[in-house]
C-alpha positions in Angstrom: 17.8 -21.6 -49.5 16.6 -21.0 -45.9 14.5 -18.0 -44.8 16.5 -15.3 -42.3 13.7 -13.9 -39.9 14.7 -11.3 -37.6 13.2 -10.1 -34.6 11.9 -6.6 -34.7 14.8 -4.8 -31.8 13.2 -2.9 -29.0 14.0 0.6 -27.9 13.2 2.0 -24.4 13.2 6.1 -24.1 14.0 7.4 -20.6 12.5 10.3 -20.2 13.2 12.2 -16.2 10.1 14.8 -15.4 10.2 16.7 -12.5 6.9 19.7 -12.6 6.5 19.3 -16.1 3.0 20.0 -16.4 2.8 22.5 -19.3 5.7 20.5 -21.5 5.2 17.1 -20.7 1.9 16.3 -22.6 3.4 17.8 -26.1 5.5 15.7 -26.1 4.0 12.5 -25.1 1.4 13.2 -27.9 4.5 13.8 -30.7 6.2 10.8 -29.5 3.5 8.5 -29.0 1.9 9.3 -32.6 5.2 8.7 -34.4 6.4 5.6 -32.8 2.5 4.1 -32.9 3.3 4.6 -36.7 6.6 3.0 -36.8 5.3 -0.1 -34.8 6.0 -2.6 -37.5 9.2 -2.0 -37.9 10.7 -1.1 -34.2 8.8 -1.7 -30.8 8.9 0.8 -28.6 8.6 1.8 -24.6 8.4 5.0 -23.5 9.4 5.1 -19.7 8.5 8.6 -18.0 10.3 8.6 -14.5 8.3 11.0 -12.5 10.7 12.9 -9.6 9.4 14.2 -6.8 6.9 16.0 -8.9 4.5 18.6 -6.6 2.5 19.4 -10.1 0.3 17.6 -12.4 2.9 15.8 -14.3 1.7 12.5 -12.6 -2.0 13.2 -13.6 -1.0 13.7 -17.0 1.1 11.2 -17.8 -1.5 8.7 -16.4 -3.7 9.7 -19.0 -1.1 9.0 -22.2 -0.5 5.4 -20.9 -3.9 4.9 -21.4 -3.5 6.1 -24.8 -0.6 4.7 -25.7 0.2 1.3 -24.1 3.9 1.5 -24.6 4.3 4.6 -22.6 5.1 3.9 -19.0 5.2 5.9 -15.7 7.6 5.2 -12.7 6.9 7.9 -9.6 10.1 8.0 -7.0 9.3 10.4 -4.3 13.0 10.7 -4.0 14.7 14.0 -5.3 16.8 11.7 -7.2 17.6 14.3 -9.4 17.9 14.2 -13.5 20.8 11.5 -13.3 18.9 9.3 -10.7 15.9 9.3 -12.9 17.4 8.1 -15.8 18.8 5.8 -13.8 16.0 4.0 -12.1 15.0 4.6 -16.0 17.6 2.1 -17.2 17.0 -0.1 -14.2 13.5 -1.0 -15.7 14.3 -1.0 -19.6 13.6 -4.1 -21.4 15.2 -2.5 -24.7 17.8 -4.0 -26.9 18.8 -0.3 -26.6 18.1 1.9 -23.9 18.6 6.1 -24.2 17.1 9.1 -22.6 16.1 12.2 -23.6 14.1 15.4 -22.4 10.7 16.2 -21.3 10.4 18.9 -23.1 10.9 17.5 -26.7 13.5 19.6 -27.8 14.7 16.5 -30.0 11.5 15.1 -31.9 10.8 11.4 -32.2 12.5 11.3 -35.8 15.9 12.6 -34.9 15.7 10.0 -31.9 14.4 7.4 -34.8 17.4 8.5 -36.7 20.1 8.1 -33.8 18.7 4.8 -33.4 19.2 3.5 -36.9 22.4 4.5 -36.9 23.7 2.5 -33.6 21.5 -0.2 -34.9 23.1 -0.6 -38.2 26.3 0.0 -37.0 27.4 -3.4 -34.8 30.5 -2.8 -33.5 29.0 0.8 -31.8 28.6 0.5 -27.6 26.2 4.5 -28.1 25.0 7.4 -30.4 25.0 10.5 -28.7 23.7 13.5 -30.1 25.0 17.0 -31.0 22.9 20.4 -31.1 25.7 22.1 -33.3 26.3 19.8 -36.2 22.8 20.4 -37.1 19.8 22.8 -37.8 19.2 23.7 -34.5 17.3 26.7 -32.5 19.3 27.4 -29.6 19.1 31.2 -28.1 21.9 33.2 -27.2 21.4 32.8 -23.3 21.3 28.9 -23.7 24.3 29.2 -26.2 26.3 30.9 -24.0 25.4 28.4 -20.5 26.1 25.6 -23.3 29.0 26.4 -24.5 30.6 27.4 -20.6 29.2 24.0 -19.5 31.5 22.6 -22.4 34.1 24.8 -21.6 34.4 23.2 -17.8 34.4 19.9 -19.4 37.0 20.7 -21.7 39.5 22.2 -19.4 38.4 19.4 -16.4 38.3 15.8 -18.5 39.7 16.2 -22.2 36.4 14.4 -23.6 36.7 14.6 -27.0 32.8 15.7 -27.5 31.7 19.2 -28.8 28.7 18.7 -27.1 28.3 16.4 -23.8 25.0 18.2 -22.7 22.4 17.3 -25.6 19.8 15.1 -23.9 20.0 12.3 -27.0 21.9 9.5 -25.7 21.6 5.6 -26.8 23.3 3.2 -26.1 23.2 -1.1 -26.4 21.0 -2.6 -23.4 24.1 -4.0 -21.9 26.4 -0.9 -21.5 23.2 0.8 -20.6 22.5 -1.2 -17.5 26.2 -0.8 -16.7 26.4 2.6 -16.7 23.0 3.3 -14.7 24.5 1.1 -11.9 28.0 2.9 -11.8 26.3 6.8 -12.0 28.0 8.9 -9.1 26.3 12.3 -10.4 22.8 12.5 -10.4 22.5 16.1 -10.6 23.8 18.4 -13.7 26.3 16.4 -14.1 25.3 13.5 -15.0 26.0 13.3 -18.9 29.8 14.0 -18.2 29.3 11.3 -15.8 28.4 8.6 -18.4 30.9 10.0 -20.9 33.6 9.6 -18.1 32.1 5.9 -17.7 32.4 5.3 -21.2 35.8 5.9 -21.5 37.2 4.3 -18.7 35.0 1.7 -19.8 36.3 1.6 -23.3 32.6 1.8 -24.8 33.1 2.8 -28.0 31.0 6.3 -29.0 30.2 8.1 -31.5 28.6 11.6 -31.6 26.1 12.8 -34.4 24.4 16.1 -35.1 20.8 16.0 -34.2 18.6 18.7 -35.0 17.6 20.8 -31.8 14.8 23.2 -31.3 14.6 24.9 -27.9 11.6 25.0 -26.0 10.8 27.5 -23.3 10.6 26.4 -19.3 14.1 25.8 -19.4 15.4 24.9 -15.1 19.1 25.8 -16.2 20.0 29.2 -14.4 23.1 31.4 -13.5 22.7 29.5 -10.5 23.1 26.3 -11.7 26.1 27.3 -14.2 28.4 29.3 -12.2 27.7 27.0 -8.6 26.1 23.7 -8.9 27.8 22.7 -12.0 31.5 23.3 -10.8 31.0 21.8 -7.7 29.9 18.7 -8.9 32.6 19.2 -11.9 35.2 19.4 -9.1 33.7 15.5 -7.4 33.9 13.8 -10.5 37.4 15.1 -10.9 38.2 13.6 -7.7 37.0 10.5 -8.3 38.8 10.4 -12.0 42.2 11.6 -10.2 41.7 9.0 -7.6 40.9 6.2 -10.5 44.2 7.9 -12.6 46.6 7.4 -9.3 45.6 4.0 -8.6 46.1 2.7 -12.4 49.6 3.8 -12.3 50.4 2.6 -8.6 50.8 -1.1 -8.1 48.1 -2.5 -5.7 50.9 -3.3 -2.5 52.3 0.1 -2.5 48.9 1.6 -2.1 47.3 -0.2 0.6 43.8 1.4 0.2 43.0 0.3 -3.4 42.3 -2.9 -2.4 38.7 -3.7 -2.6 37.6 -3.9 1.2 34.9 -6.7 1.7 32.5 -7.2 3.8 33.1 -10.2 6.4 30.2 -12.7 5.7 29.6 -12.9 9.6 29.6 -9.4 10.8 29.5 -8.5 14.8 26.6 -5.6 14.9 26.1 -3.4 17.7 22.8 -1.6 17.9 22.4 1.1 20.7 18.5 1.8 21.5 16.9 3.2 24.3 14.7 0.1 25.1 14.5 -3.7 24.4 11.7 -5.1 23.4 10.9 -6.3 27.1 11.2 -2.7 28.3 7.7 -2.2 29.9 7.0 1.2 27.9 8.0 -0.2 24.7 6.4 1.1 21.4 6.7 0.9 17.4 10.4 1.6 17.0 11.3 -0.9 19.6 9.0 -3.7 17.4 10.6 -2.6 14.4 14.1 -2.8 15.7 13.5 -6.0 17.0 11.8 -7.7 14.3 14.9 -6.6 12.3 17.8 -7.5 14.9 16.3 -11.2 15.1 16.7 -11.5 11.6 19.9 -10.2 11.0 20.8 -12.5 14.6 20.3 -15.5 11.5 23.6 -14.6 9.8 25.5 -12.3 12.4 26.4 -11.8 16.0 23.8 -9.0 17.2 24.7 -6.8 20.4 21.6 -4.6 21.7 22.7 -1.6 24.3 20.4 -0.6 26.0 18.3 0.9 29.4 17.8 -1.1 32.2 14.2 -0.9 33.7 14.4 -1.8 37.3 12.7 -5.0 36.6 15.1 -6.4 34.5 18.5 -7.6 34.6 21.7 -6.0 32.9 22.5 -9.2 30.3 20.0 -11.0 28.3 19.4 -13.0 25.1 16.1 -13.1 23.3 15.3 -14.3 19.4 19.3 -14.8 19.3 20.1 -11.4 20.3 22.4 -10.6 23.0 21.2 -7.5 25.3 23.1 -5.4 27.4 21.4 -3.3 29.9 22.6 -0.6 31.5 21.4 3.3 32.5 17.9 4.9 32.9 16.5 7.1 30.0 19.0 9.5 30.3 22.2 8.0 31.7 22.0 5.2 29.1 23.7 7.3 26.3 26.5 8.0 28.5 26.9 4.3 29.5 26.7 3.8 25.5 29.8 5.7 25.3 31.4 3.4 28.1 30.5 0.2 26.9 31.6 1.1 23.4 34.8 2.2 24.3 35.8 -0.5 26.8 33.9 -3.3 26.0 33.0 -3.5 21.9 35.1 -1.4 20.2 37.7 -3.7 19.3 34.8 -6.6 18.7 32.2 -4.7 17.0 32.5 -4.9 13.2 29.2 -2.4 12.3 26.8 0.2 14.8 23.0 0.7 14.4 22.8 3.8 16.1 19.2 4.9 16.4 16.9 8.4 17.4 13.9 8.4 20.0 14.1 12.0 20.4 17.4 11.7 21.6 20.5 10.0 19.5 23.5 8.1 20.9 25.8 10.7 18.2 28.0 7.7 17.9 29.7 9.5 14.7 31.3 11.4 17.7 33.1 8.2 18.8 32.5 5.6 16.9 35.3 5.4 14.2 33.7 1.9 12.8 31.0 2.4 10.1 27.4 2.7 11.2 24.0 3.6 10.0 21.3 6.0 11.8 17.5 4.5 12.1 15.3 7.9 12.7 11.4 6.6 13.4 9.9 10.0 13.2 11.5 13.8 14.2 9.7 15.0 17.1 10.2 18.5 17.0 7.2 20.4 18.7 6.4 17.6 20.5 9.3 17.9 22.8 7.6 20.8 24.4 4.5 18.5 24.9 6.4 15.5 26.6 9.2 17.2 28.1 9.3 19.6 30.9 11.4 23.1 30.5 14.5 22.7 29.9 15.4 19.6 29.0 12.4 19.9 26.1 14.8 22.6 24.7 17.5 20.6 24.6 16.2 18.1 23.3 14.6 20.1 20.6 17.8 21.9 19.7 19.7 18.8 19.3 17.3 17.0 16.9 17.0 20.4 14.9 19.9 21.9 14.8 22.9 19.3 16.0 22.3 15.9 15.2 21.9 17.3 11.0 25.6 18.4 11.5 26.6 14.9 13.2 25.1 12.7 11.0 25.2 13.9 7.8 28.1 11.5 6.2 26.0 8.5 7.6 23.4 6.5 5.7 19.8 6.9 7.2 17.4 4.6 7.6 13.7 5.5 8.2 10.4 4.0 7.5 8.0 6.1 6.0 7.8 8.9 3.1 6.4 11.5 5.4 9.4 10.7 7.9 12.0 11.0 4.6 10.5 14.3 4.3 10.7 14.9 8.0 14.7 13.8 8.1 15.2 15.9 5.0 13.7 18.7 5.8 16.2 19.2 9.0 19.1 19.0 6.6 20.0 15.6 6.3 20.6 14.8 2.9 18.3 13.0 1.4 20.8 11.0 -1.3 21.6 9.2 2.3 17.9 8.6 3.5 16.6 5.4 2.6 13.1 3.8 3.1 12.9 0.4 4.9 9.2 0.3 5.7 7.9 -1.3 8.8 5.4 -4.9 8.3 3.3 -6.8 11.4 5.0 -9.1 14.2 2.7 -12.5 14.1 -0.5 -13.2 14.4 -1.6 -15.1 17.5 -4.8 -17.0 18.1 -7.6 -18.0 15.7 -9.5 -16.2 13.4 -13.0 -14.4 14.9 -15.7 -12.3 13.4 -16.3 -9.0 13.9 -18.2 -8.0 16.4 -22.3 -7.7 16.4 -22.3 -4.5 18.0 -20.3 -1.5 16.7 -17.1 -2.0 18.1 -14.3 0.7 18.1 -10.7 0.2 19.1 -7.6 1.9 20.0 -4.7 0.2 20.9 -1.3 1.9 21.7 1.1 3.9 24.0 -1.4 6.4 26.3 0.8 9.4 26.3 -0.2 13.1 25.1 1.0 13.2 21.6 -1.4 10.0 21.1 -4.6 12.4 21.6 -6.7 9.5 22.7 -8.9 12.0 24.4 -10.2 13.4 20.8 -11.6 9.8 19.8 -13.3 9.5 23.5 -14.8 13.1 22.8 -15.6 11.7 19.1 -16.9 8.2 20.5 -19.5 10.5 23.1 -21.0 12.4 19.7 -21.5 8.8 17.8 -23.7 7.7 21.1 -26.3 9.3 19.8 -26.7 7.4 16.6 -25.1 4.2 17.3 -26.4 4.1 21.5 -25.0 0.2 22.1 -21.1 1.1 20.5 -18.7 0.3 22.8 -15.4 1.7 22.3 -12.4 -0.3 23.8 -8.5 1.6 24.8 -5.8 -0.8 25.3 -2.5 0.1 26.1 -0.5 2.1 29.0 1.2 5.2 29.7 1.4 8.6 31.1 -2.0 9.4 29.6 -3.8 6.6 31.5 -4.7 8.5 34.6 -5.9 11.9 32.6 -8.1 9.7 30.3 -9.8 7.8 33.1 -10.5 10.9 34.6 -12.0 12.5 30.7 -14.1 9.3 30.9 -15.9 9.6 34.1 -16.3 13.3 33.1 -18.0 12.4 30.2 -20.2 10.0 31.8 -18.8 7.2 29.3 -18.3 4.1 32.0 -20.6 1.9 30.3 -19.5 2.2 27.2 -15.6 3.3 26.9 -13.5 0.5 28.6 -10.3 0.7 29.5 -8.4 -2.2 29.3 -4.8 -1.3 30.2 -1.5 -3.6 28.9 -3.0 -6.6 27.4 -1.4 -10.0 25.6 -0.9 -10.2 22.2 -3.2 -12.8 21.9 -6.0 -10.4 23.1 -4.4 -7.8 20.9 -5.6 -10.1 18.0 -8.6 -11.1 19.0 -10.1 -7.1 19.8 -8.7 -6.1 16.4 -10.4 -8.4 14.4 -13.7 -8.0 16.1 -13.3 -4.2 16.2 -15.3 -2.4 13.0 -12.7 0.7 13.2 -9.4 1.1 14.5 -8.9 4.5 15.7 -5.3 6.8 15.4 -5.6 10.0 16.5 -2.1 10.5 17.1 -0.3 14.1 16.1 2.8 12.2 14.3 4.0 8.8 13.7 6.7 7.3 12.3 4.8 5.2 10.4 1.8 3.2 12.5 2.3 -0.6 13.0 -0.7 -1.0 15.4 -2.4 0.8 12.1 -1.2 -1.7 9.8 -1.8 -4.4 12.5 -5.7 -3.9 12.3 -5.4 -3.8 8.4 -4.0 -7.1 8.2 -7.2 -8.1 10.1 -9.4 -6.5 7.9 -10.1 -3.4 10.1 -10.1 -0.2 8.6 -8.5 2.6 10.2 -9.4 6.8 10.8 -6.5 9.3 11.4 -5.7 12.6 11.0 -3.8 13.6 7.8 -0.4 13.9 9.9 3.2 12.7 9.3 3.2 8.3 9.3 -0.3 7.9 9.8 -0.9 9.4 5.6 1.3 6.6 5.0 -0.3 4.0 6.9 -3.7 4.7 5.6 -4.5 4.8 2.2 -6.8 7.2 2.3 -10.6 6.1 0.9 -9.3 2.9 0.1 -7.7 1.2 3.6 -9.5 4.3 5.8 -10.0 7.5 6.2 -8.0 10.7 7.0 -9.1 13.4 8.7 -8.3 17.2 8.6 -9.8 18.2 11.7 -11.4 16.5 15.3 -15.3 17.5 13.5 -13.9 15.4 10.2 -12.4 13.3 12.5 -16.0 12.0 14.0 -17.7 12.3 10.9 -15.3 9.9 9.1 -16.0 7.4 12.0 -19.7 7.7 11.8 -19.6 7.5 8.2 -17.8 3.3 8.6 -19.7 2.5 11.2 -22.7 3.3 9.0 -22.1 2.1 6.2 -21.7 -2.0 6.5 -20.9 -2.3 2.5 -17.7 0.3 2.8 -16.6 -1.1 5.6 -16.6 -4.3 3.8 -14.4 -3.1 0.9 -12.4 -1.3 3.1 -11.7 -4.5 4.6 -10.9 -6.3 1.4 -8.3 -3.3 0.4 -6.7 -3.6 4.4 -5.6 -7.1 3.7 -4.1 -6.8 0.2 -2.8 -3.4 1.3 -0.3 -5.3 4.0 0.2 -7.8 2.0 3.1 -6.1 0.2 5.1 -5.6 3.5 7.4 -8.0 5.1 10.4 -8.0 8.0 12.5 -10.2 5.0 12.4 -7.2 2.8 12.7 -4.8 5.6 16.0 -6.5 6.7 17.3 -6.8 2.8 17.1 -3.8 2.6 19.2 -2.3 5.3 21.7 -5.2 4.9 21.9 -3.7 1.3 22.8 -0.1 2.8 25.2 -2.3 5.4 27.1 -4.4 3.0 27.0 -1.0 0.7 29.7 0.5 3.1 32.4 -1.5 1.8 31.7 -0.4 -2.0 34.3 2.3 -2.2 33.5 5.7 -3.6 35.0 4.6 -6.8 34.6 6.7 -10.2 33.8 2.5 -12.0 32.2 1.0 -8.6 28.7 0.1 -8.5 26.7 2.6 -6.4 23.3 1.9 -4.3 21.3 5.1 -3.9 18.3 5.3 -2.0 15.8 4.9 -5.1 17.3 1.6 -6.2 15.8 0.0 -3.1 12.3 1.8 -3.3 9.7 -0.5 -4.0 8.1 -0.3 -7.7 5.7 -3.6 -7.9 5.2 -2.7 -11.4 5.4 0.2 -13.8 2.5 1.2 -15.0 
């Protein structure tokens, strides 16, 4: 008679945290204690999916995956809300069952334990979800009463056949889990009606069983919540199931619009940007757009709109791109809306409408669907580039017009402190997604660094830059460090002011300005250079920072929007609070030969996980994502789904 061996099954616990300092720890400890004990019957992974925390939730958790190796922290630093954790949550599960539950602990590790022996032993079940009032639980009057109006809504809106849809104690099989994470349209309260929805129009088949509940203080509920948020999002899922209803009873020729649009495999794209990448003020954006464009030029017919310098002609093709030229830097947007109109609209297939300060506001004309690159908002820096007025117009219509414009449009933008930037103007952040920005190639061979301390700057010369605080900074290091030299390469409107600071300072023979050079020189200065220098007042992310990493040069900057991003701070560089910190952080690498050679070491493994490929992936995703219909079964792509995780920890 042969032996039977089973493999033990595998559960993964979801658990969302957002500023859950004082609960979170409590219940790590409960749940990691039991399941440790329970280990040779079941294996476990806890997965704590850390949103947009501004506490000590991160800190904390830390510490219980050292203690417990099956307990696992993801940080988004999206506000993905409770339904987008537990969806990046099932995302990562390696469970043969997959369920999520709260940070707080309300349900302890043996009522989950119990839930999950009963979908275990029960094959034919698709999810156990449990129920605070078939049970011995502790609820208080005031969460009685937001409980029982929350079912109420759900009752009266979707007939789910559920006493209880809220209760945080949901499993359900691996595969119907991964399902229904990819198909959530609510992330916010929502959520579990959400996934009950999905379920039946699914078919899953679900049970319901009582769970005993015990109420812990620190609850986020409110009036708020109940009587505003929770409607309103009632009201879209309604929408959508109304919308799924209609088209299940309407055959697919009489209504046109339920067929599934695709996307074309080769697409005609239009970007509109103020300069080309043979502009001769060129900068960041216009390497990042470019490095892009070329790749997307691969699969698809690229059309670039842009300025025409007076050195330059109006039609062009570089790296398979075609360019149009046409306008100076502010007539350009008005041939934009030309051009479109006459010339691509009825060619042009998707826009890539981009912000330098100033928009093209294509939604205002452009019927075709588009997505928005923002580098960086500029907001007080207007004032500092811009003479009165037009800095005040420029300032009210990145502020307080181009929020209203673009807020049905996906966002692209490149660093975390320029999602927080976008957001914070009222864009909405479930639209913003992250495509970070990598290095154009290398050119030349490799050198050493340099035998005398060698600084470098390299970069547009304009005010917001602030080159003149690392040539008042360089003057204080002469008197330790008397043969430094400290090299500025680059043009713009700064030039003349900085030459001028220079001979001030009596710096000649030691600060050089080099003006535009080649990119092979550009590689050859950073890689002899000992520190890279940003001193910049905003960025939206800080290639030529990123640029010295991958040759091993550490970087200082101040602790200001893109350049926090770009340098990890005591690991790739330094970041500095103020222009004193700012010289001492200097002095302190060029001092020190042994930091600067770790430093080094971190710079190169720290670029290492960019690249233009998964740059452009990523906003073909958010392209190709257009023609997914706002469906209540279609798969949806949120921002987090394309944040890179290189491994939970």
């Amino acid at each position: 008679m042969g032996i039977i061996i089973t493999m033990k099954p595998k559960l993964s616990l979801i658990i969302p945290a957002k500023n859950e300092e004082k609960r979170i720890a409590r219940t790590l400890s409960n749940y990691g204690l039991y399941f440790e004990s329970r280990q040779n019957d079941l294996d476990v992974e806890i997965i704590v999916v850390i949103n947009n925390s501004s506490d000590n939730t991160s800190f904390i958790v830390e510490g219980y995956t050292n203690r417990f190796p099956f307990i696992k922290k993801i940080e988004t630093v999206y506000k993905s809300g409770k339904g987008g954790a537990v969806s990046i949550g099932f995302s990562e599960a390696t469970g043969d069952y997959i369920g999520y539950f709260d940070a707080d602990g309300a349900v302890s590790a043996s009522e989950i334990y119990k839930l999950f022996e009963f979908i275990h032993e029960t094959p034919w079940l698709d999810g156990v979800i449990g129920n605070r009032y078939g049970g011995d639980s502790v609820i208080s009057f005031g969460r009685g009463f937001l409980s029982r109006l929350f079912n109420t809504y759900v009752e009266l809106l979707f007939n789910l056949d559920y006493r209880d849809t809220q209760c945080a104690a949901k499993i359900f099989r691996r595969k119907k889990a991964k399902i229904l994470g990819k198909k959530l349209s609510s992330t916010g309260w929502a959520f579990d009606v959400n996934i009950l929805l999905l379920c039946k129009y699914l078919n899953f088949q679900i049970l319901q069983r009582p769970v005993k509940w015990v109420e812990k203080h620190g609850s986020k509920f409110s009036l708020f919540e109940a009587f505003i948020k929770v409607p309103l999002e009632f009201l879209y899922l309604k929408r959508l199931e109304i919308s799924y209803y209609a088209k299940s009873l309407i055959p697919n020729e009489l209504f046109s619009y339920s067929k599934q649009e695709t996307p074309p495999v080769e697409k005609n794209i239009l970007i509109m940007m103020w300069r080309d990448m043979k502009h001769p003020e060129r900068g960041g954006s216009e390497t990042y757009t470019h490095e892009v464009a070329k790749r997307l030029a691969k699969k698809h017919n690229v059309i670039w709109f842009t300025a025409q310098p007076s050195n330059l002609g109006r039609r062009d093709k570089v790296d398979g791109i075609n360019i149009y030229r046409r306008g100076g830097l502010i007539t350009v947007y008005f041939w934009a809306v030309y051009y479109y109109l006459f010339k691509f609209r009825k060619h042009v297939d998707f826009v890539i409408d981009t912000e330098n300060g100033m928009s093209f506001f294509t939604p205002l004309y452009v019927s075709k669907p588009k997505l928005f690159i923002i580098y960086h908002i500029h907001g007080v820096m207007w004032f500092k580039e811009w003479f009165f007025p037009l800095s005040l117009f420029g300032y009210v219509l990145e502020k307080y017009i181009m929020p209203l414009v673009y807020k049905e449009v996906p966002i692209i933008t490149i660093s975390p402190s320029s999602k927080k930037e976008v957001s914070n103007i009222g864009l909405p952040e479930k639209h913003i997604y992250l495509a970070y920005s990598s290095i154009p190639k290398k050119y030349g061979i490799k050198y050493n660094k340099s035998e005398i301390p060698l600084i470098l700057y390299h970069g547009r010369l304009k005010v917001y830059k602030r080159v003149d605080v690392a040539i008042e900074a360089f003057k204080k290091l002469l008197v330790d460090f008397p043969n430094a030299k400290f090299l500025i390469s680059g043009s713009g409107s700064h030039y003349d002011y900085l030459k001028h600071l220079i001979r001030k300072l009596k710096l000649e023979s030691s600060v050089e300005m080099l003006g535009y050079i080649s990119d092979r020189e550009k590689w050859i200065l950073m890689q002899k250079a000992w520190v890279f220098v940003m001193p910049s007042v905003v960025e939206g992310w800080g290639i030529t920072v990123m640029e010295a990493a991958s040759c091993g040069t550490p970087s200082v900057g101040f602790n200001v929007p893109g350049i926090r991003d770009s340098i990890k701070n005591h690991f790739t560089g330094y970041l500095a609070n103020d222009k004193r910190h700012f010289y001492e952080l200097v002095r302190k690498l060029i001092g020190d030969k042994n930091l600067r050679q770790s430093f080094s070491e971190n710079c190169v493994s720290w670029v290492n996980l960019f690249s233009w490929k998964k740059t452009t992936d990523i906003i073909e995703y958010v392209i190709d994502n257009h023609y997914t219909k706002d469906e209540l079964l279609a798969e949806k792509l949120f921002p987090w789904d394309l944040e890179p995780r290189p491994g939970i920890r």
